[in-house]
Phi, psi and omega in degrees: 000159181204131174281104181290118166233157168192149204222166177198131180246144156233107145316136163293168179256109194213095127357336202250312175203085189323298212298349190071203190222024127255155187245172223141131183236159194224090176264084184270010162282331197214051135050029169238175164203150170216181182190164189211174193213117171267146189276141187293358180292345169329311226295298180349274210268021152095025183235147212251084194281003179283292189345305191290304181303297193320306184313297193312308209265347161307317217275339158314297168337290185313316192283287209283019150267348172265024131319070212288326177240100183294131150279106162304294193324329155278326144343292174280325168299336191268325183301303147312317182306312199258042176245122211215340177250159192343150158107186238146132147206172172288180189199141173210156162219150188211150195207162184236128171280133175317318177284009170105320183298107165269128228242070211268135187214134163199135181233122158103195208252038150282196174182171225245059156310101189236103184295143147239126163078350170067045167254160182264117194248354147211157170231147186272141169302161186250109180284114180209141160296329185200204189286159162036041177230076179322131189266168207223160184237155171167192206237336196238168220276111165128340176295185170222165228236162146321000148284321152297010190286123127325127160221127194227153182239145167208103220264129188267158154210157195313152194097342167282128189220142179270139156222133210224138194195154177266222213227351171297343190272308219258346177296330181258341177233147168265127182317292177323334186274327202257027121338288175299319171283324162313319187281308154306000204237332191263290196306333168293314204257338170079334184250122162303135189196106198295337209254296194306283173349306195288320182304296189326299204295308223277325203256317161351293206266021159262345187293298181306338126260026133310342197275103193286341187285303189316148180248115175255173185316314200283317177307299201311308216275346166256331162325285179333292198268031184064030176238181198211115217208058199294131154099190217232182216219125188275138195181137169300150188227104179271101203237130152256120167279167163215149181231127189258104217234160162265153195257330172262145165297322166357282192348132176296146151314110195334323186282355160263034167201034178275341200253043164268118209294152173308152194217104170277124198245346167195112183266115197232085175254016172237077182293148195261159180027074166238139179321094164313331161238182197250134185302340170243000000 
């Protein structure tokens, strides 16, 4: 099997630092992709937290072309390691194994989608201390570490389609709305085409947060903590697809595994030695 990908970013909008603070890459020779989110509490004290993300995820880069077999988890423990300057984000890496497996490591609140049938059949939990408080990979005292990472396993089959987004995606759409635009998106164009996807959902969940009126995931989720938050939450907004094709004519039809149940083969949700406070 092989993993299809198109990816689509909208920087928040700042004059002052065009690139935003998230980053991502499409290693489509090794079936992986990742994305990192640098956190904005940085900005205070004069430090560029997109910067600490662009590095992680060059330094990612580095890790999964030197590899015969990709490990995310090594991936990230190495990325980390040779990441060296100011600043903290989330990270996640997902990779597709040749037997079908998808293969998920993730720290902080980006997360995870995986459709059958263009129905929604899993979503990764979102790792946060609190509201709008991220746990983070970083350098300075209080960040947390590759150890702390959720690594979850999943087994896919073609016709199966990822979604994958930084928290600008998930702060603005509601699981059920990008349901609907995967499912409205396949019956419109009849060709799953991964790039188109990643854009719509991108420019969605950017309409939305403009949107001062709406009540979005990010209001319920500050309702939820006693805060008041009206309208959709301005922020970079990173969507990477994935589309999961068969490589062999062998290969079963796409119409033999749409009714097949999610089948998680290695679930890791109680991550170990994490920061109790926030690095700035």
């Amino acid at each position: 099997m092989r993993m299809i990908c198109g990816s689509y970013y909208w920087p928040k909008e700042n004059k002052l630092k065009p690139e935003g603070d998230d980053a991502h890459f499409i290693c489509a020779q090794e079936q992986t992709i990742g994305m990192a989110d640098g956190v904005g509490g940085w900005a205070k004290h004069g430090v560029d937290a997109g910067q600490y993300a662009r590095e992680l995820m060059c330094n990612s880069i580095m890790s999964v072309q030197k590899q015969t077999i990709v490990d995310p988890r090594r991936v990230l423990n190495e990325a980390y390691a040779d990441t060296k300057c100011e600043g903290s984000s989330t990270a996640c890496i997902v990779t597709l194994r040749e037997t079908g497996v998808l293969h998920f490591v993730n720290v902080g609140d980006s997360g995870l989608m995986v459709f059958r049938n263009y129905k929604l059949l899993y979503m990764s939990p979102r790792e946060q201390r609190s509201f709008n408080c991220p746990y983070q990979l970083g350098n300075s005292r209080g960040s947390d570490n590759p150890r702390s990472a959720t690594e979850i396993e999943i087994r896919v089959f073609p016709g199966d389609i990822v979604v994958l987004g930084t928290d600008g995606l998930w702060d603005n759409m509601y699981p059920n709305e990008i349901e609907q635009v995967v499912l409205g998106n396949m019956r419109e164009s009849r060709v799953m085409k991964p790039q188109a996807l990643a854009c719509l959902l991108a420019d969605l969940a950017w309409l939305r947060s403009l949107d001062k009126d709406s009540f979005s995931p990010y209001s319920k989720a500050a309702q939820e903590a006693g805060k008041n938050h009206p309208g959709g939450k301005k922020d970079d907004i990173t969507v990477v697809v994935g589309h999961i094709m068969v490589t062999s004519p062998v290969c079963s039809c796409v119409e033999d595994f749409v009714d097949r149940p999610l089948e998680i083969i290695w679930d890791n949700t109680k991550p170990v030695e994490r920061a109790t406070s926030t690095p700035w």
